[in-house]
C-alpha positions in Angstrom: 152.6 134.9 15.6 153.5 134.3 19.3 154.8 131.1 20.5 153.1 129.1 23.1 156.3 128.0 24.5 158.2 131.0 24.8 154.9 132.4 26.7 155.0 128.6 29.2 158.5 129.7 29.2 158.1 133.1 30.8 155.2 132.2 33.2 156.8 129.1 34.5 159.1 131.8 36.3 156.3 133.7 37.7 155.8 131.8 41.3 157.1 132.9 44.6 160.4 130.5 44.2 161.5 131.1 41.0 160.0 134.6 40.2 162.4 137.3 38.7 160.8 140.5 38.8 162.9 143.4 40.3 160.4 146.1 40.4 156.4 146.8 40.6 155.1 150.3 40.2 151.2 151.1 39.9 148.4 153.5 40.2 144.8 153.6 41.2 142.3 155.3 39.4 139.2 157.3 40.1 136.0 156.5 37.7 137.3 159.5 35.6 140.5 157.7 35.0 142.9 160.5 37.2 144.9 159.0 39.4 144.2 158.3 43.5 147.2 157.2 45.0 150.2 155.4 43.8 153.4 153.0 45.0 156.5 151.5 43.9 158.4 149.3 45.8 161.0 146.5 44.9 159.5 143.2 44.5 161.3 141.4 47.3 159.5 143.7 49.8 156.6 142.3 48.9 155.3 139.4 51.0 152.2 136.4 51.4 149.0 137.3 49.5 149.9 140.8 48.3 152.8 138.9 46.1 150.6 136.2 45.3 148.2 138.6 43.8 150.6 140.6 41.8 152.4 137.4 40.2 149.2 136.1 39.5 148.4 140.0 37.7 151.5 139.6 35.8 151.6 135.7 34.9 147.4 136.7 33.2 148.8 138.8 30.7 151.6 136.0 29.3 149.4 133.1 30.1 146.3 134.1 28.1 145.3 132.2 25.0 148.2 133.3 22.6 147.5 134.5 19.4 143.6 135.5 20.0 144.3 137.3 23.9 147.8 138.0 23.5 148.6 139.3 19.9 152.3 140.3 19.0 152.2 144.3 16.6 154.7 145.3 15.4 156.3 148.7 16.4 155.2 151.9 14.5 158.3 152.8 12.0 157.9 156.4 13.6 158.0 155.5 17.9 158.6 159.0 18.9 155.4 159.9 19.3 154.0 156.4 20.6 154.2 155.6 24.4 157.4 153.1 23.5 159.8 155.7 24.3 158.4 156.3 27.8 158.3 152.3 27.9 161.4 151.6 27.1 162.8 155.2 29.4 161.2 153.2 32.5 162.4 149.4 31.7 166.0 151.5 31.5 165.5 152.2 34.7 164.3 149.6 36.8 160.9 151.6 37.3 162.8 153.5 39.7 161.4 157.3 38.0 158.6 158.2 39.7 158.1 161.6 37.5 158.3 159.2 34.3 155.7 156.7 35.8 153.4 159.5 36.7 153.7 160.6 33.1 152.4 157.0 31.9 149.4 157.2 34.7 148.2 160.9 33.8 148.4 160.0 30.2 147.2 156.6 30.3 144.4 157.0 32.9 141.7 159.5 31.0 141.7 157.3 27.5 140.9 153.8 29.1 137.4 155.2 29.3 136.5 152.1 31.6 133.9 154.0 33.5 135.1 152.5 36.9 138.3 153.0 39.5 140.7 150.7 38.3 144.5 150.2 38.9 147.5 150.4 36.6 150.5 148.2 37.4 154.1 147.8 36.0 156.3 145.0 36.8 160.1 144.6 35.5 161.9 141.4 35.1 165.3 140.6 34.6 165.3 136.6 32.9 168.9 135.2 32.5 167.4 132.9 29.9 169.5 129.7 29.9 171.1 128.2 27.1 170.1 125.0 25.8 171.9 121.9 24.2 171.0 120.8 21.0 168.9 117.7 22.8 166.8 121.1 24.5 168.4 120.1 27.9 168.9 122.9 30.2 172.6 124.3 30.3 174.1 126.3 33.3 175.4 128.8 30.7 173.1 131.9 30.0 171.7 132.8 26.4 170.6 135.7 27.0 168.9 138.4 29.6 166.1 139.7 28.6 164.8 142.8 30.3 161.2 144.0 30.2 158.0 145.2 31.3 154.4 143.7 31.8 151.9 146.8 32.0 148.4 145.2 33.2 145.2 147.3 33.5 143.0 145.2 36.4 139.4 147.0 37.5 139.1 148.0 41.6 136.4 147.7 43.9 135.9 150.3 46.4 139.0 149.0 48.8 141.5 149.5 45.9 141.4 145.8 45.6 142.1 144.4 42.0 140.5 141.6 40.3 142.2 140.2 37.1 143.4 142.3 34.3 141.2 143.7 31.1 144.3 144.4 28.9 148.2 145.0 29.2 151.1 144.1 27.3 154.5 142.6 27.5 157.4 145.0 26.0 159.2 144.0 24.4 157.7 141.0 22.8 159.2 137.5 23.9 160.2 135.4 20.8 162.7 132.2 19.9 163.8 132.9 23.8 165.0 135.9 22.6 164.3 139.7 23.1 162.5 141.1 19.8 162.5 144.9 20.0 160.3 145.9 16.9 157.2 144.0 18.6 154.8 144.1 21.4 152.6 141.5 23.0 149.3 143.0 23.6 146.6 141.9 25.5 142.9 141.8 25.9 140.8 139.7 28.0 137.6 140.5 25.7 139.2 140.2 22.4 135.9 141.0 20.8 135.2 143.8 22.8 138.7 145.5 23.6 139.9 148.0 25.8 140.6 150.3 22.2 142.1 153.1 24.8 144.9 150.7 25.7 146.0 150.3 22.3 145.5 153.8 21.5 147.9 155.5 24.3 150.6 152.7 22.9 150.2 154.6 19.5 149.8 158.0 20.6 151.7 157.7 24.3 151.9 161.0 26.5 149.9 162.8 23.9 146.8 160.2 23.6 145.3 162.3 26.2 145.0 165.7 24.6 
């Protein structure tokens, strides 16, 4: 079960101020799924609305109704075949390999079946996640940093412009302020009518497409 207020936790830090994402990568799809274009720039480069709208892309996938939008799985025994590997490969590197992100679009792309252009983005964040007295009073002392991606699948109208996200995940999952490696947060905006080609490239990854 996810925590509410690990998921409070992460979002609170999703705002222009206090925001700690280093990287956003992303793609645009055609109808068929193949992919029309793509960028990646650091996330300080970013400025007024077009940061606005991708914090408020990334804060929809952790801010949905926990438990019922947002479900923590855990990891596959067997990953080498899933798409964590390629997950965990970018995260490594700050998003900054292009040939590994177009791997995730060409692969991802043709099994979302969403029968529109749509847009894939990837944020990274970087939270020093501050230690706490035993009174739950912030400390100036780190806990932790957890590293890790938000992947969010938003549909596109014909400008490339993206309305809120269909399904995504957080990787790896958030939990007890903590990084948890055998899990992943995924998410679906229609959890009775999912996105089942999301949660089939995480099981099957680069191969999901053949």
């Amino acid at each position: 079960m996810i925590n509410r207020e690990d998921m409070l936790e992460l979002s609170r830090r999703m705002t222009p101020e206090r925001n700690h994402f280093s990287r956003v990568a992303g793609a645009y799809l055609d109808e068929e799924g193949f992919v029309d274009g793509s960028f990646n720039v650091h996330f300080r480069n970013l400025h007024g609305a077009e940061r606005n709208q991708m914090l408020q892309i990334a804060k929809q996938v952790v801010f949905s109704e926990t438990n019922r939008q947002l479900v923590r799985y855990r990891l596959p025994a067997t990953i080498q075949h899933s798409a964590f590997p390629l997950l965990q490969s970018l995260k490594q590197d700050d998003l900054k390999n292009d040939a590994l992100l177009l791997t995730l679009y060409e692969s991802l792309g043709p099994v979302l079946k969403l029968h529109r252009s749509s847009a894939v983005y990837l944020f990274h964040g970087v939270y020093d996640v501050p230690r706490k007295a035993s009174d739950k009073e912030r400390l100036d002392e780190s806990e932790e940093v957890y590293s890790y991606l938000i992947v969010a699948i938003c549909p596109t109208d014909h400008a490339q412009n993206p309305g809120m996200p269909v399904c995504g995940c957080l990787y790896p999952a958030f939990s007890d302020r903590s990084t948890d490696s055998g899990h992943v947060d995924v998410f679906q905006i229609h959890p009775d009518m999912p996105v089942k080609g999301f949660t089939h490239w995480l099981v099957k990854g680069p191969d999901a497409v053949h």
